[in-house]
N, C-alpha and C positions, 0 to 999 in steps of 0.2 A: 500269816499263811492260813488259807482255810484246809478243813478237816478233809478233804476231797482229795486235796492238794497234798495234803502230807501222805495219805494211805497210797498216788501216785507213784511222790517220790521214794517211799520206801519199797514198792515194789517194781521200781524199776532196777532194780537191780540183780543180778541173774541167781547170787544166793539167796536174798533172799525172797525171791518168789517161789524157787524150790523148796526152802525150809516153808514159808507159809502153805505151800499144796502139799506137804507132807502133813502137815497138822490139821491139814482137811479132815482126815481120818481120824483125830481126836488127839489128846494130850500126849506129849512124848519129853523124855530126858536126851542132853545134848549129846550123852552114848550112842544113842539111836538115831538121833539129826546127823552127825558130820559122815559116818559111811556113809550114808543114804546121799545126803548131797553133792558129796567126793572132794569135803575140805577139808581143812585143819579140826581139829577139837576149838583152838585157839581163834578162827578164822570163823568159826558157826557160831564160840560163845559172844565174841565181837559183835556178828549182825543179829546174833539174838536179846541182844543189849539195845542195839537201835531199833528194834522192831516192837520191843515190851518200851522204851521211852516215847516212839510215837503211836502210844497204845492200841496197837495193832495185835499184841500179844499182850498176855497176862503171864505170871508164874506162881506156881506153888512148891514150897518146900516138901517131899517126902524122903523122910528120914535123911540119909546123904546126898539125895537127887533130888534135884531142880526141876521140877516139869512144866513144858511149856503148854499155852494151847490158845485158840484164837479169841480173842477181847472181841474186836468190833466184828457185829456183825457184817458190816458193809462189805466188807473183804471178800466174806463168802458170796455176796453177790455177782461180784468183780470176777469170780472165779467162776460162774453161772453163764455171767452175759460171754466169757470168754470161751465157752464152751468146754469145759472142762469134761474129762473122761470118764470119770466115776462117778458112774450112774448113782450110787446108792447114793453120792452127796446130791446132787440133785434135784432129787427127787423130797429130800427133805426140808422143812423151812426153814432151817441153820444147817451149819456144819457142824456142830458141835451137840453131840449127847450134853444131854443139860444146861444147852441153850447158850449163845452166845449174849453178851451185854449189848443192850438198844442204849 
């Protein structure tokens, strides 16, 4: 399956393309993801599992939390040509303070 093709399939799905446009705005713990999206805890940590294996995401340990934030840049593209709302991402060359992975 090419790399195109995977970042497709994984945002076709209606969580998680909410959880990825949340993390537009930079790193976050799954505390902060499942309000936001309106799932389970249990339901957000599952597609945040498939999202960091088709490294779409990354994560880092801080102290007891997990935080997420966007790996492939391409994403934040995807979320450009879609016409995404927030101006401030935008207008940057990532989505991500401190750069996404090329």
């Amino acid at each position: 399956m090419s790399d195109s093709l995977k970042i497709f399939k994984a945002l076709s799905d209606g969580t998680r393309l909410k959880i990825v446009e949340f993390l537009l705005d930079g790193e976050k713990c799954v505390c902060e993801i499942f309000p936001h999206v309106k799932r389970t805890q249990s339901t957000v940590s599952i597609q945040l599992g498939k999202l960091e294996n088709s490294g779409i995401l990354k994560s880092r340990r801080d102290g007891k939390k997990i935080l997420y934030s966007i790996n492939d840049f391409r994403v934040c593209d995807v979320f450009k040509v879609l016409g995404n709302k927030k101006g401030k991402i935008l207008k940057k060359d990532c989505c991500m303070m401190g750069g996404c992975q090329k």
